[in-house]
C-alpha positions in Angstrom: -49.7 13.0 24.3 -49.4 9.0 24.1 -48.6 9.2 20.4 -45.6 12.0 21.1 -44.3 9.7 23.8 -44.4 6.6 21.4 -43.5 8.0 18.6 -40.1 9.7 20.4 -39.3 6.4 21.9 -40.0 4.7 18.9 -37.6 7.5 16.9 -34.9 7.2 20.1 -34.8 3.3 19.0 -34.3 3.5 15.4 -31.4 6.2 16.1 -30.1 3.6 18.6 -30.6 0.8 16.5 -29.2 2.4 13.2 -25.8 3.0 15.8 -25.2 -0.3 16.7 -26.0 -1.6 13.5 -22.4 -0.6 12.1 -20.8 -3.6 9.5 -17.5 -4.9 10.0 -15.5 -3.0 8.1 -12.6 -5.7 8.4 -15.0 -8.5 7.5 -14.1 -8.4 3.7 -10.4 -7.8 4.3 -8.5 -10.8 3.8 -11.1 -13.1 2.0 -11.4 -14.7 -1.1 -13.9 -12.0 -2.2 -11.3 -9.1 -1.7 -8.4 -10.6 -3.2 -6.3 -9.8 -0.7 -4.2 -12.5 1.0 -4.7 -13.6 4.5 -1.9 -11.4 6.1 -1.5 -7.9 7.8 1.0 -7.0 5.2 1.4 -7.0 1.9 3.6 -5.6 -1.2 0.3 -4.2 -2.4 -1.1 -2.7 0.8 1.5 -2.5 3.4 -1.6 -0.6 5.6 -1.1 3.0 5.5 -0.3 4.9 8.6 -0.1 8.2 7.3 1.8 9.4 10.9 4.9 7.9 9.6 5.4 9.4 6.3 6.9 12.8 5.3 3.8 14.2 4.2 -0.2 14.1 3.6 -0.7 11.1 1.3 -4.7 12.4 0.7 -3.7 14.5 -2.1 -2.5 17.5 -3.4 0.8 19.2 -4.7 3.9 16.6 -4.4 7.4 18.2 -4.1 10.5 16.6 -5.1 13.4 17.2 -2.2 15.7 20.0 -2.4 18.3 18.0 -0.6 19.3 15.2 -2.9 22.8 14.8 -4.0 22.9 13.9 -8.1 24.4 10.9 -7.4 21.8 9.7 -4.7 19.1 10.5 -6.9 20.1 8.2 -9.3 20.6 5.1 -6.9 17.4 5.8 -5.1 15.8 5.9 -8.5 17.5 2.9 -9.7 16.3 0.9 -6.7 12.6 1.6 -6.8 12.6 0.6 -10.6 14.6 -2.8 -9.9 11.9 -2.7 -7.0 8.9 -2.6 -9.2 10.0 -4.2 -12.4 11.0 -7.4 -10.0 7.8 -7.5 -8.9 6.2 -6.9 -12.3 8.7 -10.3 -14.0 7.7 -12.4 -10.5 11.2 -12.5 -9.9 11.2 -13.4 -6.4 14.8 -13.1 -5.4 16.1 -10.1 -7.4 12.5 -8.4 -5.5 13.7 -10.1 -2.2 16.7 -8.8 -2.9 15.4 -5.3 -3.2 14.0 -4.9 0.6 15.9 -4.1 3.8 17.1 -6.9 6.2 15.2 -4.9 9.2 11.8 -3.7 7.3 9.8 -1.7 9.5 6.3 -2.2 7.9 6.5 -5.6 7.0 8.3 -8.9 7.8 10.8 -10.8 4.9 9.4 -13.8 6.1 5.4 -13.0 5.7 6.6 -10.6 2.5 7.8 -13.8 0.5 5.1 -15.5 1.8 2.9 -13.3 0.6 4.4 -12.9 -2.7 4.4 -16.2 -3.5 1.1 -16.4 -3.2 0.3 -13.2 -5.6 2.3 -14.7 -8.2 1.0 -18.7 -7.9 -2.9 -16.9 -7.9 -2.8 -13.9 -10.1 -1.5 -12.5 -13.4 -0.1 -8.7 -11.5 1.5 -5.6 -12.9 2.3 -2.4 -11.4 3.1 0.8 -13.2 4.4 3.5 -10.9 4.2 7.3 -12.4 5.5 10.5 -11.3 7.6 9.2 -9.2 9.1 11.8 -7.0 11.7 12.3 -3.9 9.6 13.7 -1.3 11.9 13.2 1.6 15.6 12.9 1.9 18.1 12.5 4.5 21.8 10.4 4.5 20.5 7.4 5.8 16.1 7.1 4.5 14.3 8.5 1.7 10.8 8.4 0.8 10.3 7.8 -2.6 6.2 9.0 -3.8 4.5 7.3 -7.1 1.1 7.1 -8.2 0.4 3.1 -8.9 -1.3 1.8 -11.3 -2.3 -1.9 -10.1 -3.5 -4.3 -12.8 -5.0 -8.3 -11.7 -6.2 -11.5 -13.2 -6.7 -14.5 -11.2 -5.5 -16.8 -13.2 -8.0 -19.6 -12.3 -11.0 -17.7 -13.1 -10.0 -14.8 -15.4 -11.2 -12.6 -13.2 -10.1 -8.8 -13.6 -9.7 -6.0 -11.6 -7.3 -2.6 -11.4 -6.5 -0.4 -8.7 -4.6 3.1 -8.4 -3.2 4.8 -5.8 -0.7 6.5 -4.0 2.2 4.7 -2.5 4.9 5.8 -0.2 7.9 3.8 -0.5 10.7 4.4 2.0 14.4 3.1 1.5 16.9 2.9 3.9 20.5 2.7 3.5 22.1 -0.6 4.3 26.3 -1.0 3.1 26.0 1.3 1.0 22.5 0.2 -0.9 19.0 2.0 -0.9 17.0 -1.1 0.0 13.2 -1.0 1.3 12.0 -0.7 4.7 8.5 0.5 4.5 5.8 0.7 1.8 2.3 2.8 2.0 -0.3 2.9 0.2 -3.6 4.6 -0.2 -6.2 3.2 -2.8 -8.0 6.4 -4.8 -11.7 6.0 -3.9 -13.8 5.2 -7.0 -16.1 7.9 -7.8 
């Protein structure tokens, strides 16, 4: 009977143990070992909140919006390529110029910041595919790609990719699609 007794208490412990035994799963976020500046927002990684998007960023069938005047299309498109090729020729004023004067998701401030910092530290290319209209209205859009995120810290030579799933939503400001919002969901490696 003593060796029941022990060995539940002992069983009850490891189950407690194993519980509060959790990791931090912030700790590598931000660090040198991540590559991911110091900052709770970036261009890359804007931290998804997938309550404040159109749709279910996990996946799945992505459909372009029946509401989209011709002519809308075509600026909105426009803007998310002068978006992403800015980025891609570290231009930091034409992609400065590209976001909204009252982001939602980020601040201009941290965002230039923040960019600065990609472009002094890493060699960086995006390439955004399938890029679709998901959600339209006179005033926002969201604008859905699969991105294909290629870097090289340039003082070690260091290489990584990433892909994933971004959100990026415009708004409307005198008469411009500019960006107010960005999410993005890194695909998990298999």
């Amino acid at each position: 009977m003593k060796k029941i007794i022990l060995t539940g208490t002992m069983a009850f412990a490891l189950v407690l143990g194993a519980c509060s035994d959790k990791e931090d799963s912030s700790a590598g976020q931000g660090s040198v070992n991540d590559g991911e500046a110091v900052n709770e927002y970036g261009s890359i990684d804007h931290g998804v909140d997938e309550n404040k998007v159109g749709f279910n960023m996990d996946g799945g069938e992505i459909e372009e919006a029946a509401n989209v005047p011709a002519q809308e299309k075509i600026a909105l498109m426009d803007s998310f390529d002068t978006y992403i090729h800015a980025f891609n020729n570290e231009d930091i004023d034409e992609y400065m110029s590209t976001l909204s004067k009252e982001p939602k998701s980020f601040t201009i401030d941290e965002e230039k910041t923040y960019v600065e910092g990609i472009f002094s530290e890493y060699e960086i290319s995006r390439e955004a595919k399938d890029v679709t209209i998901v959600k339209y209205a006179e005033d926002e859009a969201q604008v859905f790609s699969n991105l294909d995120t290629k870097l090289k810290q340039k003082s070690s030579g260091l290489e990584t990719a990433r892909t994933g799933r971004q959100v990026t939503v415009f708004a409307k400001e005198n008469g411009e699609w500019k960006v107010t919002s960005v999410y993005y969901m890194e695909d998990q490696k298999s």
